[in-house]
Steps between C-alpha positions, in 0.01 A plus 500: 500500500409588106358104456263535768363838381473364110287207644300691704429718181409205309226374772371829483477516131301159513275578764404820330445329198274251628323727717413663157378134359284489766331803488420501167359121520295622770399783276360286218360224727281826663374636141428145358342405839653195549388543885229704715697810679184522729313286754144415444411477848595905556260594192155563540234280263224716321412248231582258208631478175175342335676481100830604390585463156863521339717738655366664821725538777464723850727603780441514837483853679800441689667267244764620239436222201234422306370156453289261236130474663266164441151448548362485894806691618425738772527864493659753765418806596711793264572236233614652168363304212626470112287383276745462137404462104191270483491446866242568797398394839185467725483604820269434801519711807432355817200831547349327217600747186661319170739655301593445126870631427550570126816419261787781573370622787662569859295525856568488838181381711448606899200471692441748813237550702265285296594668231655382160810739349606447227809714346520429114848597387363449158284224240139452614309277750127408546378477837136366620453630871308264691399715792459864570860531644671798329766484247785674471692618219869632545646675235872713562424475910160644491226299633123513332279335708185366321188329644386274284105266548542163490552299183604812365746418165799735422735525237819709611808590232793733482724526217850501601734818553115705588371584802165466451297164603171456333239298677150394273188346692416202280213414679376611879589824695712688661515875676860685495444819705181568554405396093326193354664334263327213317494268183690604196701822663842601601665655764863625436707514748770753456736566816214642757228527260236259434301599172177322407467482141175349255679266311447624114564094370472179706620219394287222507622182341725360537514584829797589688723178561265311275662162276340381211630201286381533102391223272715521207408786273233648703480870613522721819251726577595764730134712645572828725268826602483822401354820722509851441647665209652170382161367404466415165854669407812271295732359705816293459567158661845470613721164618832513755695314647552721796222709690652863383434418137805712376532255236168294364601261280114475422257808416232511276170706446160422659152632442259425792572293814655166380767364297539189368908378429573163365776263636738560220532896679466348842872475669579169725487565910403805661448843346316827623236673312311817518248706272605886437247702380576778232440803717560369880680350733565071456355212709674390776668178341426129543689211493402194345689205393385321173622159385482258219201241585712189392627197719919427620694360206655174533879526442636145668438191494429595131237300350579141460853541677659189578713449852670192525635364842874482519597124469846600630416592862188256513304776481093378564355875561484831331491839600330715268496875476201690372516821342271773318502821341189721657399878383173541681623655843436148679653530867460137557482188313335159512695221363317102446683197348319192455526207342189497282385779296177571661666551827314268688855286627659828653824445583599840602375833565701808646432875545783720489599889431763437233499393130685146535414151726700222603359192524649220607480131504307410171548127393495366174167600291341767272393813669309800467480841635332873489542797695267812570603825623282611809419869576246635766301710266526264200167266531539161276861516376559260244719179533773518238523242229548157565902376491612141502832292595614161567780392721672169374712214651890559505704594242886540461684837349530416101958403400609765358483487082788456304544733225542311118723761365706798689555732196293553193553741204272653267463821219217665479413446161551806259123541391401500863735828535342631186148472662609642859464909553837683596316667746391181656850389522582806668245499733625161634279272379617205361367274160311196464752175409392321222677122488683556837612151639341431856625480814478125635490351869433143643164390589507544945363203668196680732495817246176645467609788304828690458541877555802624257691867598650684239763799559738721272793420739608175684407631821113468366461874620139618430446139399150446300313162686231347199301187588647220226206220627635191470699544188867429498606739218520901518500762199537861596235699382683826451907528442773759439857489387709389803467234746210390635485245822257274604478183769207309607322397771278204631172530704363232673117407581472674768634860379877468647785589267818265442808668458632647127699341290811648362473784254468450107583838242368566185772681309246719277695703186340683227679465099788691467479831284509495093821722405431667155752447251817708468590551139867496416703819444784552212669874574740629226721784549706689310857518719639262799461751715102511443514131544712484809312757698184357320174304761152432475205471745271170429168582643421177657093491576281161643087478527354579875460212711218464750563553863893589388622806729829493342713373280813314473721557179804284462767636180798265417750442232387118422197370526611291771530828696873387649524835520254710571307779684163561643282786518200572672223710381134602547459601142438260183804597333888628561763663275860323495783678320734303346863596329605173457383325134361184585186292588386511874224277639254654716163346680262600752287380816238658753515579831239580752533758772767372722746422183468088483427344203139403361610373192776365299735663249287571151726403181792564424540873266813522278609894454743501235721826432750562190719775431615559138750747334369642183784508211359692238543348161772567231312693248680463131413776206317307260644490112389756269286304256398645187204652501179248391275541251167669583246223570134608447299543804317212417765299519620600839211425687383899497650828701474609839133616590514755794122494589512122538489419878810306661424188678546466901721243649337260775718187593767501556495777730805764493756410747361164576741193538556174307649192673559203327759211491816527236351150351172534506303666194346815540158557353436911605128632419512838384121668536375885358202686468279391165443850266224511304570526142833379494539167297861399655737563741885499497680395795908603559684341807864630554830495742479892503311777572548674164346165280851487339587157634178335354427120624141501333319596281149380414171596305209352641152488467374504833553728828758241670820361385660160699933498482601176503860502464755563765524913575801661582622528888419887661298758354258426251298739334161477277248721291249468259342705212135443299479447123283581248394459129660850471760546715602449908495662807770662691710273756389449851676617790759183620456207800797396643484136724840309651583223368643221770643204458595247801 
């Protein structure tokens, strides 16, 4: 018994689930209106939809959607109307009244007894009452009746979320309980209350509902009346987009009782405006609509477009479709082709709502074709510029080309990089290539141009399209270290695309980085336990690259790098620490962001490390020698002089290294400081700190002495005194270089 139950369970679960399906499809289909939920022939007809532009829609009293009106439609008695942005509609009642429904706006429309009501949820309406039947207005359930003379013209608004309905007598009469109201004044209408008031400013023009079109650079001018205390007082001119005015997006200050604004301050479609006077209450507002006074754009067939019928299905007619661009409020167009340019030979004409035409069955021939955009109100609307084609005999889909080369390399030369901001490269942009080898194709039989695509990834993802003409070569305009893909593409006479060929890369790499040079190192120490625990750190530094993120740093023990290790680094430089006396090899390359290489390996840098122990020497007592004769001062050259300055060492510097080969000679320039007034110099170069182990000595005339005999291994040590007529200074302090032989 448990199956049955589980499968009734299931059925259950289904059914409820499609029930579900159902309902809400039936939901949607009611709110988009996809059919009528009321029958026409139970409705009662009180008049027609005369104009309805953009989006004005109504429901039925006893219907629950709303749906799109059109021109000539009928209207029911209770209809709720919706007028949206930039729309309106035009009403005629059957008792002879016409109604104008503004943008925004929602009203429900009822006639009784004769009688028009009309119950304006909120937006604004004009009405012109053709006979002396009463109106109605309805606001929050409470009826004002209102009899109105013949011809009479009313303007009614209410700003949403108030309860208060203004209605303004634009021309005519009218007499709400017992009082006259005429031309130019108010009556307010607040729950049972009916309020006459003077109105302080009327607006005059535009008037209410009015559209003007403006000539290019040409000015509004807005005219109004003032009465009473606002006579001759400042006031401000304000723009809206809605009717309430909590936020103009216009307002400026006027003196007397017009305004001119030019079209550079005038906004596109339908606005509200009103005048405020500084010490009063503000015109009721009008709507007006203003528009550029130019003709439709052309957009396709552009001008001199070619179509060519398709050879492959025999094709011997062409459909054609027409497009423009329009921003003059046009609610219908007129499109003519013809086959001359003075439009005498007509071939087509058509009238339609929207901004595109199909036309078919145009033979081979050169056409042309304009379009105007129609209005009611617009008198003399301008045809737009005149647009040619031609539609051609048969043509088949261009081969596909065949690429000359599938991978090409090339370095963006180093005095390009030089020339080309870091900022720029970090921004993404790319250089200009200088000497960058083309990509090549095959000439396409029935090729009238070739469209080439270029992408940073083989998938041509946000792939560039250029126009090439009817060259077969390529050079990218712009490029940056990586890969950069490109294929190509035929288009025949008659517009239609042949397939792409097969992808080509340009490998682009910048030069690799310039390592500085990394001067040898000779360390002495004094024990083996100083030199077994001894290291040093080579600082190993490279010029900035263009467009390099990162770097790659490779260290070996050859210059082969058999062994070897890499580093990565952001920086231009990195500190190894060696312990090990020998040379190492190390070399560089850039990386961009993602870590691959833009260049190759820069030369090769040798960092060469000795370790020496230092044995001091064996120092002997020298023989006592008999003391010498006194020599006169003369003789000896002269005595110390104190005063006399001591010279300052230059080159070589202390501490600096010496590397030279055991059988090559060594020529070593040593460089000091000139003194003036000294006549000579003397020069000592020893194996010891202390100058007891002498190698050199030498008297010299100028301030630079070149060794050119082989020094000693190690240490070597230098200073240098000045001479005079008289005597000599004292000894300067000592240089010490390493000395190494390989």
């Amino acid at each position: 018994m448990k199956a049955p139950k589980l499968r009734l369970t299931v059925d259950s679960a289904i059914m409820t689930v499609a029930g579900i399906t159902l309902a809400t499809s039936v939901f949607f289909l009611l709110q988009d209106g996809f059919f009528k939920d009321y029958d026409a022939n139970d409705l009662k007809a009180v008049g027609t939809f005369k104009m309805s532009r953009n989006d004005v829609r109504r429901r039925v009293d006893s219907g629950m959607t709303w749906s799109n009106v059109e021109e000539k439609e009928t209207v029911y008695e209770g209809d709720s109307i919706f007028t949206g942005e930039s729309s309106e509609a035009s009403i005629q009642l059957e008792n002879g009244t016409s109604i104008k429904v503004d943008p925004k706006s929602l009203v429900v429309i009822r006639t009784k007894n004769g009688s028009t009501e009309i119950d304006l949820m909120y937006g604004s309406l004009q009405g012109k009452i053709a006979t002396a039947d009463p109106l109605v207005i309805k606001e929050s359930g409470v009826e004002q009746k209102i009899d109105v003379k013949p011809n009479t013209q009313v303007r009614i608004v209410k700003q949403e979320k108030q309860k208060i309905v203004r209605v303004q007598v634009e021309k005519g009469e009218l007499n709400v309980e017992n009082e006259s109201v005429k031309q130019d004044e108010v009556i307010q209408l607040f729950e049972k209350k009916a309020v006459v008031q003077k109105s302080v400013v009327t607006l005059v023009s535009p008037s209410n509902g009015e559209t003007k079109w403006l000539p290019m650079g040409s000015s509004l001018n807005f005219r109004w009346k003032s009465a009473g205390a606002a006579v001759g007082k400042p006031a401000r001119i304000e723009f809206s987009r809605e009717s309430h005015f909590e936020k103009p997006f216009y307002s400026a200050e006027a003196s007397g009782d017009r305004f001119a604004v030019s079209d550079s301050n005038l906004p596109e479609g339908s606005f509200y405006w009103r005048v405020k006077p500084k010490d009063g209450d503000p015109s009721l507002p009008a709507l007006m609509t203003s528009y550029a006074d130019v003709p439709p754009m052309p957009v396709l067939p552009k001008e001199a477009q070619v179509y060519s019928l398709e050879a492959d299905r025999d094709q011997a007619l062409k459909t054609v479709f027409f497009t423009w661009e329009d921003k003059s409020g046009s609610v219908d167009y007129q499109l003519e082709v013809a086959r001359d340019s003075d439009f005498k030979d007509v071939v087509k004409s058509k009238l339609g709502k929207e901004k595109v035409e199909r036309v078919v069955d145009l033979g081979p021939g050169t056409y042309y074709w304009h379009v105007k955009g129609r209005h009611p109100e617009r008198e003399n609307a301008p045809f737009s510029r005149l647009m040619s084609f031609s539609i051609k005999a048969g043509a088949r889909v261009p081969a596909v080309p065949q690429m000359t080369q599938s991978e090409l390399e090339y370095t963006i030369p180093e005095k390009t990089l030089a020339k080309f901001p870091a900022a720029m490269a970090k921004a993404g942009r790319g250089v200009k290539p200088e000497n960058v080898e083309p990509f090549s194709w095959n000439a396409v039989e029935n090729a009238q141009s070739y469209e080439v695509e270029v992408a940073l990834d083989e998938d041509f993802t946000n792939a560039v399209r250029s126009d090439n003409g009817s060259a077969t070569q390529f050079k990218p305009k712009e490029v940056r270290p990586g890969w950069l893909y490109m294929r190509v593409r035929a288009r025949g006479a008659d517009g239609r695309m042949g397939p792409s060929s097969k992808p080509a890369r340009l490998h682009v790499m910048i030069p690799p980085p310039e390592m500085k040079r990394v001067k040898p190192v000779v360390a002495t120490f004094k024990s083996d336990s100083e030199l077994k625990k001894a290291g040093h750190e080579f600082n190993l530094q490279w010029a900035p690259q263009r467009f390099a993120a990162a770097y790659e740093l490779q260290w070996g023990a050859d210059p082969q790098f058999t062994k070897s290790k890499k580093f990565k680094v952001r920086e231009t430089s990195r500190l190894l620490k060696v312990t090990k006396p020998d040379s190492y090899a190390a070399r560089v390359r850039a990386l961009d962001a993602d870590g691959n290489p833009i260049s190759v390996y820069s030369g090769v840098e040798v960092a060469s490390y000795r370790k020496e122990l230092f044995i001091p020497p064996v120092v002997q007592k020298p023989a006592v020698k008999a003391p010498e004769p006194r020599v006169p001062a003369s003789v000896q050259g002269g005595s110390l002089i104190s005063s006399l300055p001591i010279p300052q060492l230059r080159e070589p510097a202390s501490a600096s290294a010496l590397v030279s080969l055991e059988d090559a000679p060594t020529f070593v320039t040593f460089k000091w400081k000139a003194l003036k007034g000294a006549q000579s110099y003397t020069i000592q170069i020893s194996s010891d700190a202390d100058f007891t182990n002498v190698v050199k000595e030498q008297k010299v005339n100028a301030n630079s002495y070149v060794f050119q005999k082989g020094l000693p291994e190690g240490k070597v040590f230098w200073r240098v005194r000045a001479n005079t007529k008289t005597g000599f200074s004292n000894w300067s302090d000592p240089n010490d270089i390493n000395v190494i032989y390989q």
